[in-house]
VEXLUM-716641 format. One record per residue (C-alpha): residue number from 1; residue in one letter; y negated, z, x negated. Coordinates in steps of 0.05 Angstrom, whole numbers. Layout:
BEGIN
PT  resi  resn   north      up    east
PT   NUM     a       Y       Z       X
...
END
This chain:
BEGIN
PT  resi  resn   north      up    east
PT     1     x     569     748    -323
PT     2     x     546     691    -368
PT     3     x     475     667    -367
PT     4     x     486     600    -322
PT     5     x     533     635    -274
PT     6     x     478     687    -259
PT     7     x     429     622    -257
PT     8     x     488     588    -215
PT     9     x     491     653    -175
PT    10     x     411     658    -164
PT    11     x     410     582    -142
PT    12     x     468     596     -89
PT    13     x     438     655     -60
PT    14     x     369     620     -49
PT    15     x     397     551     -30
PT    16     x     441     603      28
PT    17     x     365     627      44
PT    18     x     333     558      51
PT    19     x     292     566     -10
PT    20     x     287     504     -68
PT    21     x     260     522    -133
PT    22     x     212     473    -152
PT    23     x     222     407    -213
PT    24     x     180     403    -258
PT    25     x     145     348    -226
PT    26     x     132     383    -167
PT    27     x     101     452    -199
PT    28     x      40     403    -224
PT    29     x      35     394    -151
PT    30     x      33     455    -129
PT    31     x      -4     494    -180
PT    32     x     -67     437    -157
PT    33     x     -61     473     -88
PT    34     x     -81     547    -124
PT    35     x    -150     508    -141
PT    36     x    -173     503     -60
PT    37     x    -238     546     -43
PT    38     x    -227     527      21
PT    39     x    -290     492      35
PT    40     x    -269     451      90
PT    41     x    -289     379      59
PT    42     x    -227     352      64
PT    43     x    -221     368     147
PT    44     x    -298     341     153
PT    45     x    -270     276     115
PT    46     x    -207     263     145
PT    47     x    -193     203     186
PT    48     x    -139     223     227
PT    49     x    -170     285     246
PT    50     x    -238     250     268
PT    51     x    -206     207     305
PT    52     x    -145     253     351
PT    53     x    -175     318     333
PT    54     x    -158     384     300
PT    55     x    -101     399     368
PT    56     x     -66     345     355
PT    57     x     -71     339     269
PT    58     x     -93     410     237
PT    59     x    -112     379     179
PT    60     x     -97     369     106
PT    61     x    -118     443      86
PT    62     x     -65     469     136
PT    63     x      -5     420     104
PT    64     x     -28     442      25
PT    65     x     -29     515      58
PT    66     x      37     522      75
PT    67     x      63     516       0
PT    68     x      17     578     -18
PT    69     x      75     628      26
PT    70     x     126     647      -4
PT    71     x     176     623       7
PT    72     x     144     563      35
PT    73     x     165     535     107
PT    74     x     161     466      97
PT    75     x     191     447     166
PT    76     x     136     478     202
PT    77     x      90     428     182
PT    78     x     132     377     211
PT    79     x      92     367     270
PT    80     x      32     352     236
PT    81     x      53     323     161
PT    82     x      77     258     191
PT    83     x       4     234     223
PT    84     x     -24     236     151
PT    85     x     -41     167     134
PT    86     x     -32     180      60
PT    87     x    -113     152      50
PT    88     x    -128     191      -8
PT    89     x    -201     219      35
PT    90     x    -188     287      25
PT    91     x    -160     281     -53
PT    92     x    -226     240     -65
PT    93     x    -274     294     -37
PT    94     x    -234     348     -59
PT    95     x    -287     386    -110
PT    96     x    -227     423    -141
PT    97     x    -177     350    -142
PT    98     x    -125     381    -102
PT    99     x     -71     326     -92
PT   100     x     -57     333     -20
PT   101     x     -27     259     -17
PT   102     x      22     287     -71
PT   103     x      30     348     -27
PT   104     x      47     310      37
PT   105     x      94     263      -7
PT   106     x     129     321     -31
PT   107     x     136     365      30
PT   108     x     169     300      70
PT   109     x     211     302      16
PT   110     x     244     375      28
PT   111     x     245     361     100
PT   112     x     279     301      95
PT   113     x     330     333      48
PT   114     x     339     397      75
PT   115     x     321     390     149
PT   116     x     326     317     164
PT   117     x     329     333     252
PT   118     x     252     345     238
PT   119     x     248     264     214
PT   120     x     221     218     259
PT   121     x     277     175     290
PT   122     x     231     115     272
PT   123     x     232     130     200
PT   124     x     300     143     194
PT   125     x     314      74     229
PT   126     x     260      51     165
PT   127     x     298      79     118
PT   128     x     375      53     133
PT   129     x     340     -11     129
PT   130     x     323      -2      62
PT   131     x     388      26      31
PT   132     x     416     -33      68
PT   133     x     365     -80      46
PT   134     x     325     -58     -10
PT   135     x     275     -83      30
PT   136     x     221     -50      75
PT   137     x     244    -109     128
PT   138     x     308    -138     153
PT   139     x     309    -205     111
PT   140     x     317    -271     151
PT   141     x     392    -291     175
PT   142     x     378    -368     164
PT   143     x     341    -377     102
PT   144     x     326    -455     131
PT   145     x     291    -412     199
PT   146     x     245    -372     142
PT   147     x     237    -440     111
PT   148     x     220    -469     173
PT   149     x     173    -408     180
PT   150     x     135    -418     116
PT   151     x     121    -494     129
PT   152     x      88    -478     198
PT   153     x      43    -423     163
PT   154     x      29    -475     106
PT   155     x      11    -525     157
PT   156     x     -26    -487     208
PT   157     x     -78    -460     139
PT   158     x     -80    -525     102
PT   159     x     -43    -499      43
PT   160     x       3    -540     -12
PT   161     x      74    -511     -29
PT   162     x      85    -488     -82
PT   163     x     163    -483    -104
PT   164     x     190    -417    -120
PT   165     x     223    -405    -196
PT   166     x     246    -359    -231
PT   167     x     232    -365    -317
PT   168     x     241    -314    -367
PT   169     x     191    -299    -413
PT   170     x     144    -318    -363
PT   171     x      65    -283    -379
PT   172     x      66    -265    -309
PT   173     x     114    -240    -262
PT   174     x      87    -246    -189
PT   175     x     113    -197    -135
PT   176     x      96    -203     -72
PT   177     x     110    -141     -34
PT   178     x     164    -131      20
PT   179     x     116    -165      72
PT   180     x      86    -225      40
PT   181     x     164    -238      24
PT   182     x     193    -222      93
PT   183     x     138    -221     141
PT   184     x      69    -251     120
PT   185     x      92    -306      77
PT   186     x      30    -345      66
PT   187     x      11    -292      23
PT   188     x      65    -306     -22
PT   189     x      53    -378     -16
PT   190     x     -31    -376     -21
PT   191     x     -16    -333     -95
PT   192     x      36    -380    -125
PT   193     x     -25    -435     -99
PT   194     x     -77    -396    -141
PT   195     x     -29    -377    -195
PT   196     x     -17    -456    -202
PT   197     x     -80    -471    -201
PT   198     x     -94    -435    -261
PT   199     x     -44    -466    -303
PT   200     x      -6    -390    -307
PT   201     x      53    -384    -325
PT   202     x      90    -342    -274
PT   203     x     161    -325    -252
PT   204     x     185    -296    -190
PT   205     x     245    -243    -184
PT   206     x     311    -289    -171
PT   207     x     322    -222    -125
PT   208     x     268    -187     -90
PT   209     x     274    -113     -81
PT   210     x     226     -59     -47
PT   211     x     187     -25    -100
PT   212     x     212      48     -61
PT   213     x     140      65     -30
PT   214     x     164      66      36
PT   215     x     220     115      14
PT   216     x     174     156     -14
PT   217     x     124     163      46
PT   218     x     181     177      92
PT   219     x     217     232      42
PT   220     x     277     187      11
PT   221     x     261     201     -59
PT   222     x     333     185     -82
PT   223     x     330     114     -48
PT   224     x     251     114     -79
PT   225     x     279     118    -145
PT   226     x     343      79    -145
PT   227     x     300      16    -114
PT   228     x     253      32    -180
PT   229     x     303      34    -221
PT   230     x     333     -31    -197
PT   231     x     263     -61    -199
PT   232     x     260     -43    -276
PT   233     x     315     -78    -289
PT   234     x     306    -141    -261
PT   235     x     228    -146    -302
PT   236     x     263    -120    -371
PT   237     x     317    -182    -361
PT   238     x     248    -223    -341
PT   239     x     217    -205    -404
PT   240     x     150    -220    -374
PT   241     x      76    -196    -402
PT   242     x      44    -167    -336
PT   243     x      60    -162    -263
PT   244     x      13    -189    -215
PT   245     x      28    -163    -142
PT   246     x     -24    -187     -79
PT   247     x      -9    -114     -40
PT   248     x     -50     -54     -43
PT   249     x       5      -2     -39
PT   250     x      53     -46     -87
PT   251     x      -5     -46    -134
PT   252     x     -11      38    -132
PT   253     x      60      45    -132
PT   254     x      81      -2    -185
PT   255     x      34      27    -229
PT   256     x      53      97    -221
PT   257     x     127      78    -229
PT   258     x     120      32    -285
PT   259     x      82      92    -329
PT   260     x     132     133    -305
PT   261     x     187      94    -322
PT   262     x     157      67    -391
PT   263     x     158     -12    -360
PT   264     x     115     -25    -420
PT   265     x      66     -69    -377
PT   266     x       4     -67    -344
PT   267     x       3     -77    -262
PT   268     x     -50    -121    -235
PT   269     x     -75    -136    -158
PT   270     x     -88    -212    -154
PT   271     x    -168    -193    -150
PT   272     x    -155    -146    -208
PT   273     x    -119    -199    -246
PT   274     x    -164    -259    -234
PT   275     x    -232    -225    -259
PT   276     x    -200    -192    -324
PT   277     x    -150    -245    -341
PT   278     x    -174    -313    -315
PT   279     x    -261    -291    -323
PT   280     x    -317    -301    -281
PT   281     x    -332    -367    -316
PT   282     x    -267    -403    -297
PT   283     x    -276    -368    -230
PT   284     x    -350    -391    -221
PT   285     x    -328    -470    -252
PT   286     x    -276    -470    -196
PT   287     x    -311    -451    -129
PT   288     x    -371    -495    -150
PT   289     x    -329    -545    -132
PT   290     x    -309    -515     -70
PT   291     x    -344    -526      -3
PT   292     x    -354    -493      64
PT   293     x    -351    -540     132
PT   294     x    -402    -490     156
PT   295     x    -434    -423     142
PT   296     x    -380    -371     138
PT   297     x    -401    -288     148
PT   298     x    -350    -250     135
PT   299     x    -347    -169     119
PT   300     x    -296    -141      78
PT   301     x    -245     -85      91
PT   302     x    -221     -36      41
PT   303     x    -145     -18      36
PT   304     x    -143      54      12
PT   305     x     -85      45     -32
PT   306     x    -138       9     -78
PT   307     x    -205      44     -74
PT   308     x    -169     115     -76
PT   309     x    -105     111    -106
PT   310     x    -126      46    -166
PT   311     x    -186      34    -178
PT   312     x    -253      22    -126
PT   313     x    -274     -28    -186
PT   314     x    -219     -72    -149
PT   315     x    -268     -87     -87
PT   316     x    -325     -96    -126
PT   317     x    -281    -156    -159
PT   318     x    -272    -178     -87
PT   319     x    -349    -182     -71
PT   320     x    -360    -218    -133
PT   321     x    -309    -270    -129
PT   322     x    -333    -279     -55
PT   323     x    -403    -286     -71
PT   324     x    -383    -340    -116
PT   325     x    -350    -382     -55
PT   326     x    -405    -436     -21
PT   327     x    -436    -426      35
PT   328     x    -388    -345      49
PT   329     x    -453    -287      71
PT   330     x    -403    -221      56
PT   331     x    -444    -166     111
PT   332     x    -422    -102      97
PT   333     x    -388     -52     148
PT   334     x    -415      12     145
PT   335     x    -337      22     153
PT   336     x    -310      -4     105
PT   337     x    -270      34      63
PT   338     x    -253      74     124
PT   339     x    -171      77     127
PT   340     x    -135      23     180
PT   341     x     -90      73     203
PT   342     x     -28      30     183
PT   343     x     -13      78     122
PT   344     x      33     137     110
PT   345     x      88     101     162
PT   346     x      39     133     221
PT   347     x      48      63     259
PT   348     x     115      70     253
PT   349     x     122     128     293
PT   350     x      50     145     326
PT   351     x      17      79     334
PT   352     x     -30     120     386
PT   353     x     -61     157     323
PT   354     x     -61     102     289
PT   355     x     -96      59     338
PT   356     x    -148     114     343
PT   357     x    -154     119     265
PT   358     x    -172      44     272
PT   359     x    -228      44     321
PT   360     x    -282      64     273
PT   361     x    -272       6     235
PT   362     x    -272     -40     306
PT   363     x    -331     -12     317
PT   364     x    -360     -24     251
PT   365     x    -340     -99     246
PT   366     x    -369    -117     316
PT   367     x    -434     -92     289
PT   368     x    -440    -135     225
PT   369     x    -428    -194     269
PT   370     x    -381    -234     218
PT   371     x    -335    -287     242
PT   372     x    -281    -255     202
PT   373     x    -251    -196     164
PT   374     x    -219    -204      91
PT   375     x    -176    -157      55
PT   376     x    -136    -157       4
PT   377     x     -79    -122      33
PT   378     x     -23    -154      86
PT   379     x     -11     -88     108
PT   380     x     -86     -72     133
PT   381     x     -88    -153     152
PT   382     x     -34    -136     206
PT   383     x     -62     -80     227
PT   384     x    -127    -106     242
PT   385     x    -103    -169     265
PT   386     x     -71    -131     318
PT   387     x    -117     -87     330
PT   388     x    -179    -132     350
PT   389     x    -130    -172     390
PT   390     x    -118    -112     435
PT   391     x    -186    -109     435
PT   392     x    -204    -186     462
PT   393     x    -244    -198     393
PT   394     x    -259    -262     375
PT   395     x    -259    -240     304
PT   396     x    -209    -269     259
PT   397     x    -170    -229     205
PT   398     x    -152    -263     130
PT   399     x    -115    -234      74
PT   400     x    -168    -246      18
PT   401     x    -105    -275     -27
PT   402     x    -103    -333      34
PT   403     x    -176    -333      35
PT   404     x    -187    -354     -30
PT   405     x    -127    -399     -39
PT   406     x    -154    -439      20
PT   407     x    -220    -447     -13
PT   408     x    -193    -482     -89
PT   409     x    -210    -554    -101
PT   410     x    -156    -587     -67
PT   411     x    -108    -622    -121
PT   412     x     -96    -692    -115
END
């Protein structure tokens, strides 16, 4: 027997025992597991488990645990793998960087391969849509209806259109996320308003496609990569400088995959991008001339996707360009980078846990007593739009993309 029939052989045999060597990609995850000392930080830290307990989620250390047996049983973890929000708590506290985030990512990715039963129904239903789609949403039927849509938004906030277009060589290549484009489109609109404003010269993709997070967080790494792949494509043919995205997990995500997948270009958040690119001093020229009808507080929410997958630099750019808008008092929550609960596809499937997830930070925003929330995420803007609705809050919710648009020197 030849060398790669006995490899052939060897694979058969443990593929007929339910055992998957690892890639290469995946051994740098799991060797990070061999580091735990077991401390327990990462269980002390975790949202999820503060909030529904250790009976009903056991816990990061449990999830990373299971790849220590040999071989590992990925599918027992089933029950409790898909309540992890994906935050990033326990990788940030982690004293021996442990990638548990990485670990969940990868062990949804087995199941869904090898024992897709133990899926959530919900996330399968998420995932047809986007090998159908390429988008995390079912698009609009009638394009005039999402048209129709978008004025009413534009209206109802005071905003300008801005017309879509598509240029190459472009310096910037705005993408807006699979919400702001389907769902939340005065996000879209409020960053081709600030964009414009500017003077930047920016393009939009003639087709949008998902950037393949949610097929990663639900275990589709095949559809996760193709969508990638596509998405390279289409900002090669661009030939743009930078991409400029206004969504926390786009921002993570298109990072990682454009470093992965030698892009060749940096990946900015809008907050990221208007500090380092446009400056303070345009930034401080431009809301000088900017006014308040009346004393605005407002407290800002964190998405985790930036503070602990990008950069926490990120919000401070949000509390400086705030405290550069007239007449804005930014109180801080003392929750505040405390995850919304919306992440990891949890809502998809458990909005219980992640309604209880949430309540810390309901808590925490009654007691600043701001009028409103900002964030720069449309992900966590829904979420806590909905939540302090259920609630009977008076508090209003703003993506911080919307929030600033609304607050340029009008043109004209």
């Amino acid at each position: 027997m030849s060398e790669e029939e006995a490899y052939r052989t060897v694979l058969a045999t443990l593929k007929e025992e339910a055992i998957y060597p690892y890639n290469e990609d995946e051994i740098q995850v799991v060797k990070s597991v061999e580091s735990c000392i077991n401390c327990g930080l990462c269980i002390q830290h975790c949202p999820v488990v503060a909030a529904v307990g250790l009976d009903r989620f056991s816990g990061p250390r449990s999830i990373a645990v299971e790849l220590s047996r040999s071989p590992p049983e990925y599918w027992t973890t089933a029950d409790v793998v898909y309540l992890c929000t994906g935050c990033g708590t326990c990788r940030e506290v982690c004293p021996k960087d442990v990638d548990i985030p990485e670990i969940v990512n990868l062990i949804r990715a087995r199941i869904f391969k090898h024992r897709p039963d133990l899926v959530p129904m919900q996330l399968h239903a998420a995932d047809a849509i986007l090998v159908e789609h390429g988008l995390a949403f079912v698009p609009w039927e009638d394009p005039e209806e999402k048209v129709e849509s978008r004025n009413m938004r534009l209206e109802r906030l005071g905003l300008r259109h801005v017309p879509d277009q598509v240029v190459k060589g472009a310096d910037v290549l705005f993408y807006p996320g699979c919400q702001a484009e389907e769902r939340a489109q005065e996000v879209k609109e409020s960053a081709k308003i600030i964009l414009d404003h500017f003077k930047v010269k920016f393009t939009l993709l003639e087709e949008m496609n998902c950037c393949g997070l949610p097929a990663t967080l639900l275990g589709d790494d095949e559809t996760a990569l193709e969508l990638a792949l596509k998405l390279k494509k289409k900002v090669k043919d661009l030939g743009v400088k930078m991409v400029v995205t206004t969504c926390a997990g786009c921002t993570s995500n298109l990072a990682r995959i454009a470093e992965r997948d030698g892009w060749g270009i940096p990946v900015y958040h809008m907050l990221e991008y208007l500090v380092e690119e446009i400056g303070m001093v345009k930034l401080t020229s431009t809301f000088k001339q900017s006014t308040e009808e009346k004393p605005l507080r407002v407290t800002l929410h964190d998405p985790c996707h930036l503070i602990k997958h990008t950069s926490r630099i990120t919000m401070d750019y949000a509390g400086q360009i705030l405290s550069l808008i007239p007449d804005v008092e930014v109180t801080e929550s003392f929750a505040h980078d405390s995850c919304c609960g919306g992440g990891g596809l949890v809502s998809y499937h458990a909005a219980d846990v992640a309604r209880a997830v949430m309540k810390e930070n309901l808590a925490a925003i009654e007691e600043t007593g701001a009028s409103r929330v900002v964030t720069p995420c449309p992900l966590c803007t829904a979420q806590l739009e909905d939540s302090l609705f259920r609630q009977g809050s008076s508090v209003e919710v703003d993506d911080m993309t919307v929030f600033i648009a609304q607050r340029l020197p009008r043109k004209g």
